[in-house]
Rosetta silent file (secondary structure, phi, psi, omega in degrees, C-alpha in Angstrom):
SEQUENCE: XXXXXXXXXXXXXXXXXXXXXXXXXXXXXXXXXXXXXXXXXXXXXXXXXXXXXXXXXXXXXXXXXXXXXXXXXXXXXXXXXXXXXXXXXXXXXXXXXXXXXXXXXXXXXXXXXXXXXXXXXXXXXXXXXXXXXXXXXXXXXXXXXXXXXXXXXXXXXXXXXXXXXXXXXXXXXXXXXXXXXXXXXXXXXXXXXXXXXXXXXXXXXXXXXXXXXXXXXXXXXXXXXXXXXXXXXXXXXXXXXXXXXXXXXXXXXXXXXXXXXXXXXX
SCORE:     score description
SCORE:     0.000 S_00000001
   1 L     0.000  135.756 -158.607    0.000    0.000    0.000 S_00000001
   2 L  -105.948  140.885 -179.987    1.921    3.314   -1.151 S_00000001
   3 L  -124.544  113.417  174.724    1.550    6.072    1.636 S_00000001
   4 L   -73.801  157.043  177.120    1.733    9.712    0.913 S_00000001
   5 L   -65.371   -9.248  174.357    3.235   12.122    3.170 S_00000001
   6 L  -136.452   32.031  140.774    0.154   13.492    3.912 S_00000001
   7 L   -34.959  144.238 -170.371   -1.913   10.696    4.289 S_00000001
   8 L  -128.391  144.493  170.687   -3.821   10.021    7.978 S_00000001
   9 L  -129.943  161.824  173.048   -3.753    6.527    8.594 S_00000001
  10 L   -88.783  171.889 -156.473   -5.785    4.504   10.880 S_00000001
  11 H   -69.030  -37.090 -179.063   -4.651    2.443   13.728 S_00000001
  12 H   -61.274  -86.429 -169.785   -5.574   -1.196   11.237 S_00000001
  13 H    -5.544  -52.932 -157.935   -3.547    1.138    8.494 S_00000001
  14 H   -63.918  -77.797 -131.926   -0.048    1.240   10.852 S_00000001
  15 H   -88.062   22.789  135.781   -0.228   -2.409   11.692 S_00000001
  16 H   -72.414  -35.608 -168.928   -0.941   -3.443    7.618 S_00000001
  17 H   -71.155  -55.950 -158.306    1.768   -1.041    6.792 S_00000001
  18 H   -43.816  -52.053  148.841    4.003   -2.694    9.656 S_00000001
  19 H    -9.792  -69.559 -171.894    3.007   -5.754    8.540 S_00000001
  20 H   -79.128   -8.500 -179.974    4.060   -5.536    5.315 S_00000001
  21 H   -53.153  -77.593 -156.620    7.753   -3.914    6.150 S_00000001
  22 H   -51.787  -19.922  162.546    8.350   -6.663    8.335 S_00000001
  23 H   -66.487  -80.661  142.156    7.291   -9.181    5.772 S_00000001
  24 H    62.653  -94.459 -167.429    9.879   -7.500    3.728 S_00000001
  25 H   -83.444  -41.328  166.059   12.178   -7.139    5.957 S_00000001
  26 H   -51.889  -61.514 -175.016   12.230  -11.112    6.617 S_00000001
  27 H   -32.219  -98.821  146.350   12.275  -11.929    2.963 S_00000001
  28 H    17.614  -84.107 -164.793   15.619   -9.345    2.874 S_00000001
  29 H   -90.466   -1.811  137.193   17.624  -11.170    5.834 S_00000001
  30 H   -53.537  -42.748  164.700   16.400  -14.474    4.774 S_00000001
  31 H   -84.514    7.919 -172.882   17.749  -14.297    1.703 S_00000001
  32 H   -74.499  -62.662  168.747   20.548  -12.799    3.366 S_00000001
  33 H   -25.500  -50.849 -160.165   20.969  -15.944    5.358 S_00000001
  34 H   -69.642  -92.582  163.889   20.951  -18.003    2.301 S_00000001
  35 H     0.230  -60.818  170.575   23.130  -16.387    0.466 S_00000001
  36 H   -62.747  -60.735 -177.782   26.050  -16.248    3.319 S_00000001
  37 H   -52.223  -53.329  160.584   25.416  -19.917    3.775 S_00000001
  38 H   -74.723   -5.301  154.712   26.252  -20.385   -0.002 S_00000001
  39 L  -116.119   49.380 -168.359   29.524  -18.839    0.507 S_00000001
  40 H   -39.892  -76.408  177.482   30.274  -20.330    3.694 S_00000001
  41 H   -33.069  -43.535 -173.061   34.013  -20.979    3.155 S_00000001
  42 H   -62.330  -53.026  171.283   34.320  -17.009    2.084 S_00000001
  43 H   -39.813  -99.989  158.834   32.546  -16.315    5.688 S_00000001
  44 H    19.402  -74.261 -166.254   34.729  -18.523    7.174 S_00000001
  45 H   -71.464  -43.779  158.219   37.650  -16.793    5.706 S_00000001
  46 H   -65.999  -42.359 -159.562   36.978  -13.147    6.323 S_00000001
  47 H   -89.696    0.264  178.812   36.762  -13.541   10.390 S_00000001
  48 H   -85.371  -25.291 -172.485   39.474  -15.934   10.285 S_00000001
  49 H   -32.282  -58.974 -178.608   41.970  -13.959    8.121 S_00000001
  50 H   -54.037  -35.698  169.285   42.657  -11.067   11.321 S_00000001
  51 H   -64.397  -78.957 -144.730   43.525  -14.037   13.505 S_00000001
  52 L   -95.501   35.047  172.798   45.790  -15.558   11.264 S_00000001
  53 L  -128.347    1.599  175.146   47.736  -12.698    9.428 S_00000001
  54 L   -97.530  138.751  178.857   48.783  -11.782   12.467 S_00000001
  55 L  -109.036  169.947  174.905   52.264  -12.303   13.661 S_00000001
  56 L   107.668   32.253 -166.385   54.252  -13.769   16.240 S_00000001
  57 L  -115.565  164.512  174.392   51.175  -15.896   17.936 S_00000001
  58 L   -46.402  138.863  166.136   51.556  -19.360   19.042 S_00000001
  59 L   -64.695  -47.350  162.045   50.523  -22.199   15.674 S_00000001
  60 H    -6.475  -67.701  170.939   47.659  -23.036   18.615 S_00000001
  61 H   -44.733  -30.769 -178.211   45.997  -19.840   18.157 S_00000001
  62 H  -100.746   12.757  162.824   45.151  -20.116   14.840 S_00000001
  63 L   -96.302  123.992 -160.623   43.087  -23.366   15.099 S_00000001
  64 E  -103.394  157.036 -161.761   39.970  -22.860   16.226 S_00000001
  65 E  -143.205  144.059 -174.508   38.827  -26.836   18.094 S_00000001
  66 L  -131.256  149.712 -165.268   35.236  -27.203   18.656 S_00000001
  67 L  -122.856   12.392  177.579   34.054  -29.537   21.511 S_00000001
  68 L  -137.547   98.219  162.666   30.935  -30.985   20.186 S_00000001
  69 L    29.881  -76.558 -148.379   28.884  -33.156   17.417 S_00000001
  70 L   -97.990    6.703 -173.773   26.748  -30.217   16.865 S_00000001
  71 L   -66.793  -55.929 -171.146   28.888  -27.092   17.453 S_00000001
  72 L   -34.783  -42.410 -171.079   30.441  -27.060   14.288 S_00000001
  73 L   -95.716  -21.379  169.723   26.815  -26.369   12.433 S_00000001
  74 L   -67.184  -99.966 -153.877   25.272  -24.246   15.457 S_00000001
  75 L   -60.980   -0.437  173.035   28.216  -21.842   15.030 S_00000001
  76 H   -76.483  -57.476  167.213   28.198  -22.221   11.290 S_00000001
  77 H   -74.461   32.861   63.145   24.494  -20.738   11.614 S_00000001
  78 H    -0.775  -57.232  167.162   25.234  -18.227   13.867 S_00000001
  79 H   -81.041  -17.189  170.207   27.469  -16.918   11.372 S_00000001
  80 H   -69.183  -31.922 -163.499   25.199  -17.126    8.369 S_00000001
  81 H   -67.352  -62.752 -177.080   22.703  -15.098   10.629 S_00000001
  82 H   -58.874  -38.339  168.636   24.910  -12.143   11.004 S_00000001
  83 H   -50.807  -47.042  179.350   26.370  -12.434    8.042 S_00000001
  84 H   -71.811  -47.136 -164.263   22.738  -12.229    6.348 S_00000001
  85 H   -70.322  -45.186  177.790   21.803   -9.326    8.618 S_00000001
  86 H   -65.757  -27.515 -164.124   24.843   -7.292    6.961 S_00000001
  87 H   -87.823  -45.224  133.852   24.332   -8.274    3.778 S_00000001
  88 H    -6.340  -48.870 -168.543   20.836   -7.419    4.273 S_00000001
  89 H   -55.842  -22.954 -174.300   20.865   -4.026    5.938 S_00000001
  90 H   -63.009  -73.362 -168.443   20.328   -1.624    2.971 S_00000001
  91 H   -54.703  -76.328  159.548   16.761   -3.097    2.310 S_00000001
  92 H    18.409  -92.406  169.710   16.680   -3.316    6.438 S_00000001
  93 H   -31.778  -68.496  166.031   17.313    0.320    6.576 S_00000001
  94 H   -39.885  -62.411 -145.195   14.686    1.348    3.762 S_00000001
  95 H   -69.851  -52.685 -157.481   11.741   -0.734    5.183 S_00000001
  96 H   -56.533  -59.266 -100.222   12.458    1.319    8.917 S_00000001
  97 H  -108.697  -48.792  176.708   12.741    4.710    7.043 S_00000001
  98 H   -71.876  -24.005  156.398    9.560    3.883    4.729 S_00000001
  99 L  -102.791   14.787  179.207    7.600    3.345    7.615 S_00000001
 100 L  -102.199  -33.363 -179.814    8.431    5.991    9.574 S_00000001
 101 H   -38.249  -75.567 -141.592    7.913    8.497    6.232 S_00000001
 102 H   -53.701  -47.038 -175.948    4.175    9.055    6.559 S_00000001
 103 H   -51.751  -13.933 -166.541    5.221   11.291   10.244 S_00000001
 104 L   -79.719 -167.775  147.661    6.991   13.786    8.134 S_00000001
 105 L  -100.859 -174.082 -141.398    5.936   16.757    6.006 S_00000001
 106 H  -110.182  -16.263  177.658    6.323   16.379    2.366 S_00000001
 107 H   -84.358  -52.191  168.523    9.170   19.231    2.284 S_00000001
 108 H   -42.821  -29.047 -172.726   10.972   17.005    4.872 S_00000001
 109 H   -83.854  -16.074  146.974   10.215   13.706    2.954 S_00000001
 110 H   -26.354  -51.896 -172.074   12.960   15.496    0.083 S_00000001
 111 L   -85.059   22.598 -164.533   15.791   14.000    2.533 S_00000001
 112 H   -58.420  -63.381 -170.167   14.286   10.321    2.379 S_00000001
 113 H   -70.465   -9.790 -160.796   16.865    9.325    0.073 S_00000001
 114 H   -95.792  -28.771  176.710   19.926   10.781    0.962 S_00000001
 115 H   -45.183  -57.789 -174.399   18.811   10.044    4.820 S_00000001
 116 H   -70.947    3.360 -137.631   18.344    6.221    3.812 S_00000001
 117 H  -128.984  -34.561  151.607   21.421    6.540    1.725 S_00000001
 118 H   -91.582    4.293  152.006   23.799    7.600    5.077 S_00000001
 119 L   -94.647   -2.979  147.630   22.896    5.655    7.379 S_00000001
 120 L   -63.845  -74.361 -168.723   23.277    2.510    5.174 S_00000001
 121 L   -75.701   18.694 -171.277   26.601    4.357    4.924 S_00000001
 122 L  -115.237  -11.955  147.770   27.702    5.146    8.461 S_00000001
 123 H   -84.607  -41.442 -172.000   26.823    1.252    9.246 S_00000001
 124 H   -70.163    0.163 -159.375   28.908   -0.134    6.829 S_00000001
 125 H   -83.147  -47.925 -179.535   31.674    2.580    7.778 S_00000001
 126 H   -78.410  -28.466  165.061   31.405    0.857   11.686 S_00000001
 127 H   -60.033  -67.632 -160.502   31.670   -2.668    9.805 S_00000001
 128 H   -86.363    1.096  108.853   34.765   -1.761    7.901 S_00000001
 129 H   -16.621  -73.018 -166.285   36.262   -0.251   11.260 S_00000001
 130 H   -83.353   -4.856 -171.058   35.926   -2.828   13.275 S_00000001
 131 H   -99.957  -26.774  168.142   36.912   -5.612   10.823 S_00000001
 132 H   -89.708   10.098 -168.526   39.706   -3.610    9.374 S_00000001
 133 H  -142.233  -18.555 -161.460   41.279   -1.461   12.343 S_00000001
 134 H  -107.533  -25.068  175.310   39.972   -2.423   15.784 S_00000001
 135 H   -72.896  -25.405  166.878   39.969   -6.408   15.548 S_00000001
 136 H   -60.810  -54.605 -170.041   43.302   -6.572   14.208 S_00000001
 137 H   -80.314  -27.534  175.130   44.749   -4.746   16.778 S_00000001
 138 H   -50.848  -51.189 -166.201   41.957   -6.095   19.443 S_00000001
 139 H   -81.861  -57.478  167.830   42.781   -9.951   19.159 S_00000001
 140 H    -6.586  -62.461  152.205   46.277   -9.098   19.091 S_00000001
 141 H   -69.274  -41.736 -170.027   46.531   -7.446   22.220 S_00000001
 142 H  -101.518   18.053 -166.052   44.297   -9.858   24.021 S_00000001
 143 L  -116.768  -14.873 -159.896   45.606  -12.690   22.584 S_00000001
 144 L  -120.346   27.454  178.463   49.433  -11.793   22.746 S_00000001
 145 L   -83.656  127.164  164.449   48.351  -10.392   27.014 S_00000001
 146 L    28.284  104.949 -178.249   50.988  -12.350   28.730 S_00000001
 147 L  -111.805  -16.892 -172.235   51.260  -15.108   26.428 S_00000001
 148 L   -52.624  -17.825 -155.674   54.294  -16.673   28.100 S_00000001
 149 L  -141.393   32.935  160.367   52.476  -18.495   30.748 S_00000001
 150 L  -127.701  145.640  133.055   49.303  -19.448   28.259 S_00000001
 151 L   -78.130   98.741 -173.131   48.677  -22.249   26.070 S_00000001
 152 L   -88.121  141.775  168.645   46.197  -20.208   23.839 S_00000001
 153 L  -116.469  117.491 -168.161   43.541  -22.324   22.312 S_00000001
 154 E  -107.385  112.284 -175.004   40.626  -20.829   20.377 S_00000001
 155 E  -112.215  119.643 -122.958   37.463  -22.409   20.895 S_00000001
 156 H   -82.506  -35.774 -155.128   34.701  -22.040   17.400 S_00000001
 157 H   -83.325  -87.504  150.208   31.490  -21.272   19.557 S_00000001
 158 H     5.300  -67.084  169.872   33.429  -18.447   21.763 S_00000001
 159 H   -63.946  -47.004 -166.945   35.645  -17.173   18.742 S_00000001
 160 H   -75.837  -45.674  168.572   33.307  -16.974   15.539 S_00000001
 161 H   -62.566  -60.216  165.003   30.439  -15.137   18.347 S_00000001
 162 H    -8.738  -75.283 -160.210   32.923  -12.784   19.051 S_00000001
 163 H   -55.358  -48.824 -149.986   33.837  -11.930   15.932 S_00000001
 164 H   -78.716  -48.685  161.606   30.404  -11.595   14.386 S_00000001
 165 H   -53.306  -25.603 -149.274   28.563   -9.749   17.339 S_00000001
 166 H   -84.159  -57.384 -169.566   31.667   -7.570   17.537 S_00000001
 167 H   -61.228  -67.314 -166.056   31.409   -6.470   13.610 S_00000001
 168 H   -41.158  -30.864  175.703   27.744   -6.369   13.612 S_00000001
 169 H   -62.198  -63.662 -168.287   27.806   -3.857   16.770 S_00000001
 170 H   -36.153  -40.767 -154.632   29.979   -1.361   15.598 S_00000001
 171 H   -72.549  -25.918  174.911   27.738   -1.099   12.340 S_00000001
 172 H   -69.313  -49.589 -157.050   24.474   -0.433   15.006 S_00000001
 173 H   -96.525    8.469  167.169   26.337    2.239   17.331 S_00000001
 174 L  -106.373    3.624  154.533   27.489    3.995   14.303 S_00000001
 175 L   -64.955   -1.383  169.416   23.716    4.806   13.560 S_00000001
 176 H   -55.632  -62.010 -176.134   23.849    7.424   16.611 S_00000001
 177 H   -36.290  -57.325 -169.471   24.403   10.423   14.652 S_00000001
 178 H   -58.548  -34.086 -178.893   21.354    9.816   12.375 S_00000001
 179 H   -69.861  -74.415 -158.955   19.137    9.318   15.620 S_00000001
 180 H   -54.315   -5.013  177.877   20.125   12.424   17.527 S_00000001
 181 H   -89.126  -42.002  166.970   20.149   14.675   14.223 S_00000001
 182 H   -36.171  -64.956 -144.613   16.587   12.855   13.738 S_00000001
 183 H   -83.444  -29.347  171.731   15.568   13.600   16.795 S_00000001
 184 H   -53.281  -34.517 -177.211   17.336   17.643   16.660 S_00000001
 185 H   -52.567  -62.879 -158.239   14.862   17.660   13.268 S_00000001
 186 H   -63.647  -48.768 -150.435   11.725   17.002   15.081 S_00000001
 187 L   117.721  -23.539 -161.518   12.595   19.430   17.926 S_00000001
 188 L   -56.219  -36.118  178.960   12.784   16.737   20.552 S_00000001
 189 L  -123.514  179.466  179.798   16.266   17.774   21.299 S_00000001
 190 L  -154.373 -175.690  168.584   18.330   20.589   20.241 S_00000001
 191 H   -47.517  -70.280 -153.192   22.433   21.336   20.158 S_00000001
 192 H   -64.225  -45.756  165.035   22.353   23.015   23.779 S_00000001
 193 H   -64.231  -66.261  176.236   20.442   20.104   25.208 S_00000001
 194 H   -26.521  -40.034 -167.016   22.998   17.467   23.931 S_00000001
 195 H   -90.384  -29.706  173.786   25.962   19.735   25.536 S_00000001
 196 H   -56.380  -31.102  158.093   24.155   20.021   28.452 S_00000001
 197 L  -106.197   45.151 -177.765   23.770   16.725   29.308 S_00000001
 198 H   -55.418  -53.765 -176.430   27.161   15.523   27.933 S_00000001
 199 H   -68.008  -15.631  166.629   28.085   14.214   30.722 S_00000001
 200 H  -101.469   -4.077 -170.928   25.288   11.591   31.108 S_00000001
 201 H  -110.286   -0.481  172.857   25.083   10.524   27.862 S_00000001
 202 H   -81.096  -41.681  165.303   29.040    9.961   28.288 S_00000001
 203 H   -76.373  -48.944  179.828   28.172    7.529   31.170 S_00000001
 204 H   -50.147  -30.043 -164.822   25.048    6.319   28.889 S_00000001
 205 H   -82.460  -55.619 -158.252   28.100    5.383   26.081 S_00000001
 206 H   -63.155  -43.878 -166.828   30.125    3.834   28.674 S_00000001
 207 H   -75.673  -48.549 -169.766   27.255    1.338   29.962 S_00000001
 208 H   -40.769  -47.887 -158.761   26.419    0.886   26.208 S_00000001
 209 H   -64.712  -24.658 -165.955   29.472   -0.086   25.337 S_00000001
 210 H   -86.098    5.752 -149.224   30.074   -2.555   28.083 S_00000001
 211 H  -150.099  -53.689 -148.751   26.432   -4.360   27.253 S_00000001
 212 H   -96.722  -31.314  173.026   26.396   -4.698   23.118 S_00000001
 213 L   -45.836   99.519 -161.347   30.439   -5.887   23.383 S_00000001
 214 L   -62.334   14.527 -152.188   30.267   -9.728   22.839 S_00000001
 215 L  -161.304  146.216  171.239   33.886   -9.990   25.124 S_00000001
 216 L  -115.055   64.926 -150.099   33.912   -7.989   28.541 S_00000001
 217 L  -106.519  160.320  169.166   37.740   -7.419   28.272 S_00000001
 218 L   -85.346    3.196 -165.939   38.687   -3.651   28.634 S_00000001
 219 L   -91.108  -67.087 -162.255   40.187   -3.237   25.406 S_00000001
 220 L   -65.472  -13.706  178.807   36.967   -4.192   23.360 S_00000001
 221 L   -98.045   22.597 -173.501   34.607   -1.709   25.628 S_00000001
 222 L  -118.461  -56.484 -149.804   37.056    1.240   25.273 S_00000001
 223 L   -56.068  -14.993 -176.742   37.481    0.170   21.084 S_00000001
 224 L  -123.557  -11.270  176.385   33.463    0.917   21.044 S_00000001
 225 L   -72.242  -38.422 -152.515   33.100    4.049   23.526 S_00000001
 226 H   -59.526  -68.563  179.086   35.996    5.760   21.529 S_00000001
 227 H   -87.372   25.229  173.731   33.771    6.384   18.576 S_00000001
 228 H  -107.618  -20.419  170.638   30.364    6.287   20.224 S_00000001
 229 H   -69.547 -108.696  165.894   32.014    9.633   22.013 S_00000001
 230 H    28.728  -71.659 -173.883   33.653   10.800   18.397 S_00000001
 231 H   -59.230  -56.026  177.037   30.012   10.339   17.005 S_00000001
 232 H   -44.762  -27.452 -147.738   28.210   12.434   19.858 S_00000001
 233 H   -88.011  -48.590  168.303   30.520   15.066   19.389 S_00000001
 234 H   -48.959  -41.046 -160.859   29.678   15.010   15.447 S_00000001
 235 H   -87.618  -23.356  169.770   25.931   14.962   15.764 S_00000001
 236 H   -46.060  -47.257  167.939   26.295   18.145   18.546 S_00000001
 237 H   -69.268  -64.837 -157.562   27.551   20.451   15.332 S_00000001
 238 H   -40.410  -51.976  171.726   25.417   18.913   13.029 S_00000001
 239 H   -29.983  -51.891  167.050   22.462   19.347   15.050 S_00000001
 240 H   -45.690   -7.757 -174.278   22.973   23.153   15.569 S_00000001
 241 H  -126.254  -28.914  177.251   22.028   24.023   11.758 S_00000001
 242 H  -113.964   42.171  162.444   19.087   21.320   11.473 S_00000001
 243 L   -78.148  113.396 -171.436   17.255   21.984   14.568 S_00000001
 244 L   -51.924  140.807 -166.553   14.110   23.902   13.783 S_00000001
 245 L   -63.125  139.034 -163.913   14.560   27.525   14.851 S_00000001
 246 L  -113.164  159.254  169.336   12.963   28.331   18.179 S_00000001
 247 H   -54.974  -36.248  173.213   10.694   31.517   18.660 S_00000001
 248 H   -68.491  -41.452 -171.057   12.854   33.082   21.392 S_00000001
 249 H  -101.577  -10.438  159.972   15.550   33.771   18.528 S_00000001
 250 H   -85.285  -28.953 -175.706   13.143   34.994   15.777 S_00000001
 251 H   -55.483  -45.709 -155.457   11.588   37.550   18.672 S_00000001
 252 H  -105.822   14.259  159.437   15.268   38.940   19.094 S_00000001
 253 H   -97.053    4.515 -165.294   16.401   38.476   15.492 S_00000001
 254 H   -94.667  -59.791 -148.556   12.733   40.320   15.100 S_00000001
 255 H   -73.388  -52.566 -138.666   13.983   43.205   17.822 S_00000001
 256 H   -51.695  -57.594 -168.554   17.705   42.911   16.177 S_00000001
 257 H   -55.982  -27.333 -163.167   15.908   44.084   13.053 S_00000001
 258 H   -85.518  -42.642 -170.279   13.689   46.243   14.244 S_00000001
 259 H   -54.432  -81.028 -161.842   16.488   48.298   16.677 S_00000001
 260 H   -47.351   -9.481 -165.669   18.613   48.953   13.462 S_00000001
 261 H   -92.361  -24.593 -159.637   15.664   49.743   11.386 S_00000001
 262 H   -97.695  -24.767 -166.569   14.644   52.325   13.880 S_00000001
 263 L  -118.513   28.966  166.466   18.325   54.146   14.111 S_00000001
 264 L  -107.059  131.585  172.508   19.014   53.933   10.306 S_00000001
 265 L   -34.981  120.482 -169.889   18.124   57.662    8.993 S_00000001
 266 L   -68.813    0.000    0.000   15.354   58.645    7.037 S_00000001
């Protein structure tokens, strides 16, 4: 059902439209699924590659040993999931964006595309972060942490969720800008509110990061606060120019006008 921006919909309307995202939206990470499954060995091969290009670790490390019958295909689908959900994510992204359209006005619904069209890129941006800059250097460090007095062993349930939760987070917390610039759009927030509470949403980033980080090691929760600050700090300027204009500053850009208007000479 195609929904104009200025369309009223009824309460049945929402949950047919919702409906039909979410149908969609399955189809979309189902075939995602599939798809990841038929290149299993490539999957495979990207999260193992950062383990094993790196040097100086123990031959140990780079064999991942599974301890069960059924692990091997449990953590094979596990990775197909996530895997699908990335590959997925564009169409993902649209379906959220396209149901959300109808709240706007139709001079607002202008940014649809370019809206749906950064925040596809600013997740894949936190994907290719973490697989190219912070995982290298993550597993590295926690892998090479006093290695003298470990036999490291990598065990396939434990490693491959790691990896895959790790990449998939990054690509979720780097959708923060687009909410709080959303939310500066509406009015719900503004620049001055954001700096004002800096300091709580700096604690908010801290617990985040500590909660969506598949590993609780301190390396991997400071590798996701670093740019969930970075990102606040970004959406604070942005916000300032597309936060609708409050009334208090047309009254004294109103006065501003009026004082000079009154002392320019006849």
């Amino acid at each position: 059902m195609a929904i104009g921006a200025d369309d009223r919909l009824t309460l049945f309307e929402h949950l047919d439209e919702l409906r039909r995202r979410l149908f969609v939206c399955i189809v979309a990470a189902v075939v995602g699924v599939v798809v990841a499954a038929i290149f299993n060995r490539f999957m495979f091969g990207l999260l193992l590659h950062p383990l094993r290009s790196m040097p100086g670790l123990p031959a140990s490390a780079t064999e991942i040993t599974t301890f069960s019958p059924a692990e091997p295909f449990m953590v094979s689908l596990k990775v197909w999931v996530v895997g699908g959900l990335i590959l997925a994510s564009p169409v993902l992204i649209y379906e959220l964006w396209a149901f959300v359209a109808p709240a706007f006005t139709a001079s607002e619904k202008r940014y649809f595309y370019p809206v749906v069209f950064v925040t596809t890129a600013l997740f894949f941006c936190g994907v290719a972060l973490a697989y190219f800059v912070v995982l290298p250097k993550g597993l590295g460090f926690l892998l090479g942490f006093s290695a003298g007095f470990f036999h490291v062993q990598l065990r396939a349930q434990e490693y491959f969720t790691f990896m895959a939760l790790f990449i998939l987070a990054f690509g979720v917390v780097f959708e923060l800008p687009v909410i709080l610039v959303l939310l500066a759009k509406v009015g719900v927030i503004d620049d001055r509110f954001l700096r004002r509470h800096r300091r709580w949403a700096v604690l908010a980033m801290a617990f985040a990061a500590a909660v969506i980080t598949p590993s609780q090691d301190a390396f991997s929760m400071l590798a996701m606060f670093v740019p969930l600050y970075v990102l606040y700090e970004i959406s604070v300027v942005i916000a300032r120019f597309v936060q609708p204009k409050k009334e208090g500053d047309a009254v004294v850009d109103d006065s501003r006008g009026g004082d000079s208007a009154s002392r320019a000479p006849a």
